[in-house]
C-alpha positions in Angstrom: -33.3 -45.4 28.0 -34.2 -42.0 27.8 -37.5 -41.4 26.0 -37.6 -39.0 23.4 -41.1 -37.5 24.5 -43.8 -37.6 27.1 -45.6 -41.1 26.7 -49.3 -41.1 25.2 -51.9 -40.9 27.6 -54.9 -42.8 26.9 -56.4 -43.3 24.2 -53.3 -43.9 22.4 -53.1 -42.1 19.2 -50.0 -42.4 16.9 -49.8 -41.7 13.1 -46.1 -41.0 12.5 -46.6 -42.5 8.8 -49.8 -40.4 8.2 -49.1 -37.2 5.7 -50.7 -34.3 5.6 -52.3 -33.6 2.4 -54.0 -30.7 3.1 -57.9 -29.3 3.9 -60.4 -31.4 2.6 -62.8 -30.3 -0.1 -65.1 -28.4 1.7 -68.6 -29.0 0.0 -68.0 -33.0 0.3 -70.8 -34.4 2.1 -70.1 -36.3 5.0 -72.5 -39.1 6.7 -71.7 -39.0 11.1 -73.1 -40.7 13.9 -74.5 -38.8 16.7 -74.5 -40.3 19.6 -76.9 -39.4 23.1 -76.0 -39.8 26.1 -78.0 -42.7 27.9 -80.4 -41.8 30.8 -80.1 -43.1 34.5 -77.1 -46.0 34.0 -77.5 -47.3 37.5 -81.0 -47.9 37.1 -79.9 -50.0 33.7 -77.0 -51.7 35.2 -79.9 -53.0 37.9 -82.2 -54.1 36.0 -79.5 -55.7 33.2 -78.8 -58.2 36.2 -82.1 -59.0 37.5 -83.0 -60.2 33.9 -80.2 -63.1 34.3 -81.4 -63.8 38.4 -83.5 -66.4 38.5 -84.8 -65.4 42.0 -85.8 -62.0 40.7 -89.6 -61.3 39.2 -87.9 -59.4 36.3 -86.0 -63.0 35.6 -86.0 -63.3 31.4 -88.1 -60.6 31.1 -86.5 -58.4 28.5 -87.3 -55.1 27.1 -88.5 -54.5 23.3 -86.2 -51.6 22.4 -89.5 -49.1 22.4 -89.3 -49.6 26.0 -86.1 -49.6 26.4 -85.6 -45.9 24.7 -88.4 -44.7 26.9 -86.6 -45.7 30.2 -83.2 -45.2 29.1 -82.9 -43.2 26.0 -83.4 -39.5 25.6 -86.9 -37.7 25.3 -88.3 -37.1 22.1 -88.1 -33.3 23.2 -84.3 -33.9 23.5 -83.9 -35.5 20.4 -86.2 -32.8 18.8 -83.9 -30.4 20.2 -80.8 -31.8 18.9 -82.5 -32.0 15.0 -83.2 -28.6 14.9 -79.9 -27.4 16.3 -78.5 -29.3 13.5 -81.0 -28.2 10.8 -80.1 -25.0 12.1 -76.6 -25.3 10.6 -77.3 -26.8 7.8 -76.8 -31.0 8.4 -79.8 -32.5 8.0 -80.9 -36.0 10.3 -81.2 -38.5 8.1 -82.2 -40.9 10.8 -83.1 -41.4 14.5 -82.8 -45.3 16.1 -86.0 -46.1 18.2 -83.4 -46.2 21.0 -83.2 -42.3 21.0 -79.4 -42.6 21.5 -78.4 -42.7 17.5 -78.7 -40.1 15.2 -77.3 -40.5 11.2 -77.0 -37.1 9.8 -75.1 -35.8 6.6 -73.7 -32.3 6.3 -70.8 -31.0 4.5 -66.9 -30.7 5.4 -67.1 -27.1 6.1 -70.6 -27.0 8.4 -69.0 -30.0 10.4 -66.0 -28.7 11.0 -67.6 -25.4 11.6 -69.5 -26.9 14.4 -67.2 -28.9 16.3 -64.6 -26.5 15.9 -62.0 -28.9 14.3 -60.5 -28.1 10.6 -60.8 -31.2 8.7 -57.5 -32.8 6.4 -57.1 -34.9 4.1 -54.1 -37.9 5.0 -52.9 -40.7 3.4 -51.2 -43.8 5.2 -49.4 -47.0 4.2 -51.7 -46.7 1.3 -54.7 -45.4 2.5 -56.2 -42.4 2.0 -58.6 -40.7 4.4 -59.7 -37.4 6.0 -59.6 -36.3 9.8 -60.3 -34.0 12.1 -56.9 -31.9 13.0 -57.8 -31.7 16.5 -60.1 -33.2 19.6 -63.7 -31.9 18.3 -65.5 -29.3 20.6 -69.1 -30.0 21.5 -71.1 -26.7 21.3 -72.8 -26.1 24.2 -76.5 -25.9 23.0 -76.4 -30.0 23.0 -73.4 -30.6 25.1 -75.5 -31.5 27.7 -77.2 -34.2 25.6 -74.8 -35.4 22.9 -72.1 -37.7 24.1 -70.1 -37.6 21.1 -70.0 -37.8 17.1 -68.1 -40.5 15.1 -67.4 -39.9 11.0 -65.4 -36.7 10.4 -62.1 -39.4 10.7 -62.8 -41.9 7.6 -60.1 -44.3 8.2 -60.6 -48.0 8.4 -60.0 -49.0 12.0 -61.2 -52.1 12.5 -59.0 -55.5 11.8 -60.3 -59.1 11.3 -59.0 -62.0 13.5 -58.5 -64.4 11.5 -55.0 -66.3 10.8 -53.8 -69.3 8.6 -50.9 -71.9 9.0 -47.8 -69.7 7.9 -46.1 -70.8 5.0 -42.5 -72.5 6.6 -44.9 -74.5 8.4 -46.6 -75.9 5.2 -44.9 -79.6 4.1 -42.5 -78.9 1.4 -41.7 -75.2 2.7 -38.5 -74.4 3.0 -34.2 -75.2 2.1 -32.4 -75.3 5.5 -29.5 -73.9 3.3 -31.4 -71.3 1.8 -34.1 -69.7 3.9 -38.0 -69.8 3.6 -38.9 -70.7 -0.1 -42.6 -69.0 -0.9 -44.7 -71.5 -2.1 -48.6 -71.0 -2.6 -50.2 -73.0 -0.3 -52.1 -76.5 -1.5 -55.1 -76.6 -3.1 -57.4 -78.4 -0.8 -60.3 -80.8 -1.5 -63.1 -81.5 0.0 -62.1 -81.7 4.6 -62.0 -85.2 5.9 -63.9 -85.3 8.9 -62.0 -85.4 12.6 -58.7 -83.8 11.2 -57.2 -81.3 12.7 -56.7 -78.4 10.1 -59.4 -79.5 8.6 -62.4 -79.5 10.8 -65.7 -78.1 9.7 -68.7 -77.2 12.0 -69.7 -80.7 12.3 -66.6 -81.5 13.9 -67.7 -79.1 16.8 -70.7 -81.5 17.6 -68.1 -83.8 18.8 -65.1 -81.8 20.5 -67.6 -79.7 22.5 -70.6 -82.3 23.3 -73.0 -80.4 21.2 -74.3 -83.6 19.9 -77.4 -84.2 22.7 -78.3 -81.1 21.5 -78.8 -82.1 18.1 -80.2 -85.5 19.4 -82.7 -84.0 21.2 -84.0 -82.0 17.8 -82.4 -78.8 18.4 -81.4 -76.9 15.5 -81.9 -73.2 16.6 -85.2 -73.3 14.7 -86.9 -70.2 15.1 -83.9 -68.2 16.4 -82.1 -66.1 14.4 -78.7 -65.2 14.0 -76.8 -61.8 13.3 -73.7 -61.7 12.3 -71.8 -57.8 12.4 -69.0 -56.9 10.1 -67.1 -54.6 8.1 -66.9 -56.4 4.6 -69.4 -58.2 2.1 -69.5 -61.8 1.3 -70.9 -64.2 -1.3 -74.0 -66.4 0.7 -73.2 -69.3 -2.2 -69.7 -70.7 -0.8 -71.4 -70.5 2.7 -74.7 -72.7 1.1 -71.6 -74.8 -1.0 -69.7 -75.3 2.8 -72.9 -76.0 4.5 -73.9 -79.0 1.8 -70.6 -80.3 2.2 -70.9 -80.6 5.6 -74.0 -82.7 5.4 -76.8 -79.6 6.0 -79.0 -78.4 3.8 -77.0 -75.6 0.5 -79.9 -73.4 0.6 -79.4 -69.8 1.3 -82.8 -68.9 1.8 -82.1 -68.2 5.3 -80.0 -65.3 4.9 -80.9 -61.8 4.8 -77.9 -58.8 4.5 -78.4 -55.7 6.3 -76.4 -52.8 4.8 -76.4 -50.6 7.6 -75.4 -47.3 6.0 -77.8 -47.6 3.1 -76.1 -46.2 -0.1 -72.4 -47.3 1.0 -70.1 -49.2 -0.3 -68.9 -52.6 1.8 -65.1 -53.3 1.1 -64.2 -56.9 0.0 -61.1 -56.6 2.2 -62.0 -58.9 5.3 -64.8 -61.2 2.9 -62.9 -64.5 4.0 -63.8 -63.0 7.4 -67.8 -62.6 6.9 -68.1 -66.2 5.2 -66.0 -67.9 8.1 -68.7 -66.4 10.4 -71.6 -67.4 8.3 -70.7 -70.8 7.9 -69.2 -71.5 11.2 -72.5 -69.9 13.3 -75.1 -70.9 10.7 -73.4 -74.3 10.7 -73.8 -75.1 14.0 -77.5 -73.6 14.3 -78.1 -75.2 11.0 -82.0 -74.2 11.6 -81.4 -70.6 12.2 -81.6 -67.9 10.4 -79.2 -65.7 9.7 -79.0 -61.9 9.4 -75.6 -60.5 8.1 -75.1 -56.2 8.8 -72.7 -55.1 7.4 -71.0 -51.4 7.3 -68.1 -49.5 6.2 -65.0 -49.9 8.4 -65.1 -46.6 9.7 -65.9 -44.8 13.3 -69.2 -44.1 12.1 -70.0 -47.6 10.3 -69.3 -49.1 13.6 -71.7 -47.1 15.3 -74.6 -47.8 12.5 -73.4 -51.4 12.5 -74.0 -51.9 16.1 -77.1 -49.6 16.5 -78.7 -51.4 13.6 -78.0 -54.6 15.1 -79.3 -54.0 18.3 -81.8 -51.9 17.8 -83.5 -53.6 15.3 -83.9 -56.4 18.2 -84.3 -59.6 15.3 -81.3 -61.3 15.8 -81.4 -63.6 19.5 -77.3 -63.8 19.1 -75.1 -61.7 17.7 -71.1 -62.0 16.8 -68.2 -59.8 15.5 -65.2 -61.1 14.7 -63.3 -57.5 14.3 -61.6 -55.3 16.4 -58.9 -53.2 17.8 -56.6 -52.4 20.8 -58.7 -50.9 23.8 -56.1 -48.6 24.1 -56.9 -47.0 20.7 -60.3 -45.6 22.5 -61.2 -42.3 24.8 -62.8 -43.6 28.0 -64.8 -40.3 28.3 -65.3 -40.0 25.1 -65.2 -43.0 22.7 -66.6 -46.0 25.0 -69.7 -44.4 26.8 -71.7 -44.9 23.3 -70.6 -48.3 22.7 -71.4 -49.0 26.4 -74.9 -47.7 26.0 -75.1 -49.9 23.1 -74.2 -53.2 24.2 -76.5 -52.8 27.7 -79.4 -52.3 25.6 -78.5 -55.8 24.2 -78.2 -57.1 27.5 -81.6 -55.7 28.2 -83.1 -57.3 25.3 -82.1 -60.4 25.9 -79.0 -60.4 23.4 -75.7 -62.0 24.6 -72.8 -60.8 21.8 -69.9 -62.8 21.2 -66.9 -61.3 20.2 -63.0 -62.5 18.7 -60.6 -61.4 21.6 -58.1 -60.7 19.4 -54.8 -63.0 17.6 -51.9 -61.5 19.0 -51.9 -63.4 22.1 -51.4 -60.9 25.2 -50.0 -58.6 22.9 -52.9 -57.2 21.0 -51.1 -53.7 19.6 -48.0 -55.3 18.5 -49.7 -56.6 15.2 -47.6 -56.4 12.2 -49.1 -53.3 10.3 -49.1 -51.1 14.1 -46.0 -51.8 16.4 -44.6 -55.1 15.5 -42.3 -56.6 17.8 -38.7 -56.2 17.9 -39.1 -52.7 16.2 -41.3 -51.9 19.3 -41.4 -53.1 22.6 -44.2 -55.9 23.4 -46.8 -54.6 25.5 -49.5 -56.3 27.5 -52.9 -54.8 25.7 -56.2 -55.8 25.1 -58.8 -56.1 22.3 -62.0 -54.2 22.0 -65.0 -54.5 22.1 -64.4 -57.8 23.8 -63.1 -56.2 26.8 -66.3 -54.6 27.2 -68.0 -56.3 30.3 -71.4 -57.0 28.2 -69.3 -59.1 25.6 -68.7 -62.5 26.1 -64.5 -62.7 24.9 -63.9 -65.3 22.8 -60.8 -66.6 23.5 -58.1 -69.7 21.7 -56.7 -72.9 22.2 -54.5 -75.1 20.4 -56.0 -79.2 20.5 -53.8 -82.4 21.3 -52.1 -82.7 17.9 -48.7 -84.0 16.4 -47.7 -81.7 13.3 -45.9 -83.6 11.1 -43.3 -80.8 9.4 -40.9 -80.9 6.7 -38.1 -81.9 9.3 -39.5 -83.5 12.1 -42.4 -83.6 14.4 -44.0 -80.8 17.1 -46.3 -82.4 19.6 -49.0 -80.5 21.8 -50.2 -83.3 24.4 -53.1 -81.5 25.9 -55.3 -78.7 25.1 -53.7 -75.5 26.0 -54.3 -71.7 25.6 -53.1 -71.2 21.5 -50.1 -69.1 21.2 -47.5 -70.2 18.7 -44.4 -70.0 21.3 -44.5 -73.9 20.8 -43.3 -73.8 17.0 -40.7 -71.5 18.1 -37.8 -73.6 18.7 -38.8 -75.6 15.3 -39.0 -72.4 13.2 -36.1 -70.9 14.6 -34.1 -74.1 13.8 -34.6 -73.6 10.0 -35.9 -70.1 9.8 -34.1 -66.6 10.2 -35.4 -65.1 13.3 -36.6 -62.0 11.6 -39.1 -64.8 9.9 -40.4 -65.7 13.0 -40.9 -62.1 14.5 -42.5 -61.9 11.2 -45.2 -64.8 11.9 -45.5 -66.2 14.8 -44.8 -63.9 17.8 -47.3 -62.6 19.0 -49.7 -64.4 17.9 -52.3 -66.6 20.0 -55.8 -66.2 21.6 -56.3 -62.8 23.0 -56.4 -62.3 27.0 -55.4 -59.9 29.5 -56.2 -57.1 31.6 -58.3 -54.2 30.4 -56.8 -51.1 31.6 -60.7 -49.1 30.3 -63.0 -51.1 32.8 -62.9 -52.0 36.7 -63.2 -55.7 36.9 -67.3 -56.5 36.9 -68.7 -58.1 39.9 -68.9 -61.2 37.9 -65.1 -61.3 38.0 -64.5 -59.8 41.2 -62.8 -62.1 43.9 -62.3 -64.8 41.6 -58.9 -67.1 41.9 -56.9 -66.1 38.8 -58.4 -62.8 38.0 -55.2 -60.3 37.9 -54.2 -56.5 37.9 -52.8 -55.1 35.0 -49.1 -55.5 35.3 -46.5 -53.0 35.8 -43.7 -51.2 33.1 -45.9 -51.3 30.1 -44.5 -49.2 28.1 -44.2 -48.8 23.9 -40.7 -47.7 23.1 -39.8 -47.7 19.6 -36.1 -49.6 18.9 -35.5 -49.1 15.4 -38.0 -48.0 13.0 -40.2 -49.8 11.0 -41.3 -49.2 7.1 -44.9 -49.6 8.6 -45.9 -47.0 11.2 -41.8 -45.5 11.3 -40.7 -44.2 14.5 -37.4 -42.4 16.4 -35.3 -44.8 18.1 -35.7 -44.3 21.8 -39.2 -42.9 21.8 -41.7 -43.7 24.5 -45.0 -43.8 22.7 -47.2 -44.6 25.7 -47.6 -46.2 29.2 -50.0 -48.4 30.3 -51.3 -47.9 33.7 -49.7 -50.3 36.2 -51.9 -52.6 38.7 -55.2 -51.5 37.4 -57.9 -54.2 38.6 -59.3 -54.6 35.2 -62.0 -56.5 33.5 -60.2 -60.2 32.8 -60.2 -61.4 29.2 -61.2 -63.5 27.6 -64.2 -65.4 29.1 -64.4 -68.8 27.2 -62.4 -70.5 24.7 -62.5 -72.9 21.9 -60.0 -74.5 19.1 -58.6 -71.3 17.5 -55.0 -72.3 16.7 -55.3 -72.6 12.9 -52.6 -75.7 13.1 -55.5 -77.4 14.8 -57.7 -75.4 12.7 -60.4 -75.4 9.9 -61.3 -75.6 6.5 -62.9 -73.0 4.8 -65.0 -72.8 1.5 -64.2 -69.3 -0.3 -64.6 -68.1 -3.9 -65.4 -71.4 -4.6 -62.4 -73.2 -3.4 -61.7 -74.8 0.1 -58.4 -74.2 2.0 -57.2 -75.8 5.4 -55.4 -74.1 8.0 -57.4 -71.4 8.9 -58.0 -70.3 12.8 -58.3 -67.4 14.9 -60.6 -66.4 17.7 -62.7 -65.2 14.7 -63.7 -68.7 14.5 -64.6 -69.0 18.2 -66.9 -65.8 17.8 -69.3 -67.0 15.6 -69.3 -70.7 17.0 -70.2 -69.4 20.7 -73.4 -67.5 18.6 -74.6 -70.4 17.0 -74.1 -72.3 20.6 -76.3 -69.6 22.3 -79.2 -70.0 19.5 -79.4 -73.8 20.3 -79.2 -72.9 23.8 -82.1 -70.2 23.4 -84.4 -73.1 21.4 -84.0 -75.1 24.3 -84.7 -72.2 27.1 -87.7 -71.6 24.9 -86.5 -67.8 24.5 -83.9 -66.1 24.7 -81.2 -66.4 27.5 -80.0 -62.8 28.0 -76.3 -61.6 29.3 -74.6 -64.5 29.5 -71.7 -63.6 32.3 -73.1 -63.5 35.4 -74.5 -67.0 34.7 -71.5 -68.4 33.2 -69.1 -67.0 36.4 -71.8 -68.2 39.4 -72.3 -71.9 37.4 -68.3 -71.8 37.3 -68.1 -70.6 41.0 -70.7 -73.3 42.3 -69.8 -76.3 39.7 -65.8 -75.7 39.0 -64.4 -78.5 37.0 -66.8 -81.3 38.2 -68.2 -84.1 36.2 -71.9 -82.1 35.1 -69.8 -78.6 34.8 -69.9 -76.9 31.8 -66.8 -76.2 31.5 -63.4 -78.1 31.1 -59.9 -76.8 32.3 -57.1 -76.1 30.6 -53.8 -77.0 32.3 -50.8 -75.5 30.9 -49.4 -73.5 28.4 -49.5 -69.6 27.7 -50.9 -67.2 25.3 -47.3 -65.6 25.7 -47.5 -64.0 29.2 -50.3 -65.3 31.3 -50.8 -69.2 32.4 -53.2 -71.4 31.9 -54.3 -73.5 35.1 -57.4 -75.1 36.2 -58.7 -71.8 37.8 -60.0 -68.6 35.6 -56.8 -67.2 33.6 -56.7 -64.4 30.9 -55.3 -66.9 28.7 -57.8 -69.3 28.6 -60.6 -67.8 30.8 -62.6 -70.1 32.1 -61.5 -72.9 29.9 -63.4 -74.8 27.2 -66.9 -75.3 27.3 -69.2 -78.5 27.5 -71.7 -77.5 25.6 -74.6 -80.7 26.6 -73.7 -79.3 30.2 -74.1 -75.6 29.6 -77.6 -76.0 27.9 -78.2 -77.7 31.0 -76.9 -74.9 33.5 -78.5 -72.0 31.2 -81.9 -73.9 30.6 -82.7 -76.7 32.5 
């Protein structure tokens, strides 16, 4: 096929569906992140590793993030510098993180665009309406030394939640092999029964992943908090109504919410999102407390949500459960802040848990980007759990039998979650267009980041791979979401890059093995997603962090050298899973980017991490 035009280069940027709707209004005021560039890296990377070796004096020995700014941030003359270059045309700094690597400032449409040298249009999208820059913004030369880059003149919402639920031909009564899928509302569900797949709560993870001794031997995550970072709002009573039900205390009391962009307006879209993490982390730290920051789902929200996170150094764990393709991101430009941001966590002690995505190994081909067969399926990644200072939460699907409207689909063993198994049932009583529709790709996240060198963590281990070869996104025919020209070649990975491996654990994420969840005062079954998985491995880490008697730091290298001494023994922490795909790569008892390590054994793990 001959492509229509030169292929993206990275990041990948495609708007085909976006129309121009002219310059913005120029005296709307405008709220950006300005980010610094971080001092002496190496010197950070060093020390981020010799807080998580235990034969080094700087073992657990964490910096406050006053100390951290001071070794690794700007100078206050730098940051002084920048304010009044900015005062100077008219933006005012509304305010500096004690990092010295954040700045929130507000000016208008016109002085922004004045001073990075991009005009500044207003778009709407599939619905959407937003503003942008019209081209790559220039950064003037009086700061360019310091500034690493601004995020906030592009207001759309970027960020997608992982979360999935048991499609509707796979409810009981769903469908008339004669006529198609019929669209029923799903069932009203009652209170879960305990143990059943579909169904489980956070108790039920006590059991499947030996967090039980934990709880026996009084840990609760008392006095360890939680923070939980994401783009939409929530109601803390169905999380106090879930955690009752499940036999903990209903009382919110623990909860605190952080708007991080004070003065903003938190969507609704993605609440089902927030509660699932609140109830799923806080119920399995039922003593912790938890700290929800949420932001607008913007370039600039991200960057406050993070920076308030971190910088505000309460929360011992932290999770997000939103993302989007790595490929989306500048390496030059985009990452470097984000990168700053989650090695100051490291250096504070923070491990961050993040949803690797639920699109299997095909995170970009999502329905409302480049949905498969209108594009070609390519091999992608999700961010930020490809970031090496992210523990990637990946899925699996349990041992189950699903009884269906026409038969029965068996799963014998734990396997990575991808939904290729309900393919030759679906197909059987489904157009195929139905299925392409809801069940390919989807899955646990995992692959190879084509952004970051494999980490030394990874590096020489059996399973790790190379990004593979003739990734490329050619449009077929085009789509009434994101349309394109037949025969187009939209962008080409790069081919045997030795990337950073995702995702690095995994847990129950197929939502036909899934959970219940208490929302708007109802409960529903069926829900999954490595969304769950996210904020389960942060209310792991608080227990874990009781029982170390602080916290436990960046959690890789000592999950990769207690896989690389202990394997699949009888004391590991971990537990292999055998066979199945997340749509391209294998699971096997080695490291796999479908299933990472494998499962975890939680008793064992508390064990490893703090003995």
């Amino acid at each position: 096929m001959t492509p229509a035009m030169a292929a993206s280069p990275l990041p990948f940027t495609y708007d085909a569906a976006a129309v121009d709707n002219g310059a913005a209004a120029a005296d709307t005021m405008v709220d950006v992140a300005i980010s610094l560039k971080l001092v002496n890296r190496p010197q950070l990377e060093r020390f981020i590793a010799s807080t998580v070796d235990r034969s080094s004096p700087n073992f657990r020995k964490f910096l406050t993030p006053q100390q951290f700014a001071a070794r690794f941030g700007q100078s206050d003359a730098s940051v002084t510098r920048v304010r009044a270059f900015l005062k100077a045309h008219g933006i005012s700094v509304t305010k500096v993180f004690s990092n010295n690597l954040v700045l929130m400032a507000r000016g208008s449409n016109a002085q922004l665009a004045s001073l990075f040298g991009s005009p500044i249009h207003n778009f709407s999208e599939n619905g959407q309406a937003y503003q942008r820059p019209l081209n790559r913004l220039v950064m003037p030369a009086a700061i360019s030394d310091v500034v690493a880059g601004v995020a906030g003149l592009d207001t759309k919402a970027k960020f997608r939640p992982h979360h999935r639920s048991v499609p509707l031909a796979l409810q009981p009564r769903s469908l008339d092999a004669g006529r198609g899928v019929v669209a029923l509302a799903r069932p009203a569900a009652t209170m879960p029964t305990p143990g059943v797949p579909q169904q489980y709560t956070a108790a039920d993870l006590a059991t499947l992943y030996n967090i039980t001794p934990l709880y026996n031997r009084g840990l609760t995550g008392a006095g360890k908090t939680l923070g939980i970072m994401t783009f939409a709002k929530f109601n803390a009573s169905d999380a106090g109504a879930y955690w009752g039900a499940i036999g903990l205390s209903s009382s919110t009391s623990r909860i605190s919410v952080v708007n991080t962009v004070p003065g903003s307006t938190i969507s609704n879209n993605g609440a089902d999102e927030t509660t699932l993490d609140v109830e799923q982390s806080g119920g399995i730290a039922p003593g912790a407390n938890v700290i929800v920051y949420e932001a607008p789902n913007t370039d600039a929200g991200a960057m406050a949500l993070y920076t308030t996170a971190i910088t505000a150094n309460v929360a011992d764990t932290l999770s997000i459960s939103w993302g989007e393709s790595e490929v989306y991101y500048d390496p030059a430009v985009d990452l470097p802040p984000y990168d700053a941001l989650f090695m100051q966590a490291a250096a504070q002690g923070v491990p961050i848990s993040a949803a690797s995505g639920d699109e299997g190994s095909y995170d970009i081909n999502y329905s409302q980007a480049f949905p498969y067969p209108s594009y070609t399926s390519v091999l992608t990644v999700d961010y930020p759990s490809s970031s090496p200072y992210v523990l990637a939460a990946g899925g699996t699907t349990l041992p189950v039998t699903l009884n269906l409207s026409h038969g029965t689909v068996g799963v014998p063993e734990v396997r990575p979650w991808a939904w290729d198994y309900l393919r030759d049932y679906i197909l059987s009583y489904n157009p195929q267009d139905y299925y392409y529709a809801n069940l390919f790709p989807v899955g646990g996240g995992g692959g190879v980041s084509v952004q970051y060198p494999v980490p030394a963590y990874q590096a020489g281990l059996t399973g790790v791979m190379t990004s593979a070869p003739g990734q490329s996104l050619f449009c077929f025919t085009s789509p009434s979401v994101n349309p394109c020209t037949p025969g187009e070649d939209l962008f080409d990975a790069p081919a045997n890059f030795a990337g950073r491996n995702t995702p690095d654990v995994s847990l129950n994420a197929d939502p036909e093995t899934g959970y219940s969840l208490y929302f708007k005062g109802k409960w529903s079954t069926g829900s999954g997603g490595t969304s769950f998985v996210a904020p389960q491995l942060n209310g792991i880490m608080a227990l874990i962090s009781e029982q170390a008697g602080g916290r436990i730091g960046w959690p890789h290298p000592q999950l990769y050298a207690a896989f690389k001494a202990m394997g699949y023994g009888s004391n590991s922490p971990f537990t292999a899973v055998g066979f199945g795909s997340n749509e391209f790569y294998t699971a096997g008892p080695y490291y796999n980017p479908a299933s990472g390590i494998g499962q975890l054994n939680v008793d064992n793990l508390a064990h490893v991490l703090a003995p």
